[in-house]
C-alpha positions, -999 to +999 in steps of 0.1 A: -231+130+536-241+095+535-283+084+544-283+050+546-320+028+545-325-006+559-355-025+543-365-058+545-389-088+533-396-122+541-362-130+515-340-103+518-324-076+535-316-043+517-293-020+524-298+015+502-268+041+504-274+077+488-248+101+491-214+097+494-195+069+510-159+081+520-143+081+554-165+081+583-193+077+567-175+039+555-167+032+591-206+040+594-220+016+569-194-011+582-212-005+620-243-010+602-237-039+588-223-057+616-256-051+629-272-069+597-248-096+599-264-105+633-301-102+627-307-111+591-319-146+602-306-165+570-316-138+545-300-123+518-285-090+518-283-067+493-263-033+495-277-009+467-254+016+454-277+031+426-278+067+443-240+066+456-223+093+438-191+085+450-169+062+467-135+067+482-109+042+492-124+033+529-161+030+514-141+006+489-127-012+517-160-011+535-182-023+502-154-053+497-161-064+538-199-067+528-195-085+496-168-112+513-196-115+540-219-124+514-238-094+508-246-086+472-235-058+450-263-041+430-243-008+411-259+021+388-240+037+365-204+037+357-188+044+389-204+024+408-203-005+380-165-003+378-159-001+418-181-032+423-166-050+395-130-048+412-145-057+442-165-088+426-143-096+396-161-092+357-188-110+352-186-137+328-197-132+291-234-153+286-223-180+262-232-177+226-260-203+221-253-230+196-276-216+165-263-181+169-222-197+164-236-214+135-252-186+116-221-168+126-198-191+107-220-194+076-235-226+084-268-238+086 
């Protein structure tokens, strides 16, 4: 079972999904956010995946079509982590700021 929660603000448009996101219920969020895709109004979207306990190869598929739509990814936990980073690519290590590779070499 998959409860999916709209919210929205004056920026943004949320899109919360608790449960599990396999098979129909993929095809489900995918309806939904067609729907969002329409009526957002030049907001961002968001999908939040922090209470997804899993995700199968359709609610892949379906998170993927949100994220090349422009949606954003926000994962909790490792599962979700590792599905949105295949979807999104790794993120990019922060660069070391100057003083800290100095004191790292032994220089001053």
């Amino acid at each position: 079972m998959l409860r999916i929660t709209i919210t929205s603000d004056d920026q943004i448009v949320c899109c919360r999904l608790e449960g599990r996101l396999v098979g129909a219920w993929a095809a489900e969020v995918e309806r939904v956010w067609d729907s969002l895709k329409a009526s957002r109004q030049g907001k961002s979207c968001l999908v939040d995946l922090s209470a997804v306990a899993f995700v199968d190869e359709a609610g892949r598929r379906a998170l993927a079509r949100c994220y090349a739509d422009g949606a954003q990814l926000k994962a909790s936990g490792p599962l979700t982590s590792f599905i949105v980073e295949k979807i999104t690519g790794p993120t990019p290590a922060a660069p070391t700021p100057p003083q800290s590779r100095a004191a790292a070499h032994g220089k001053h």
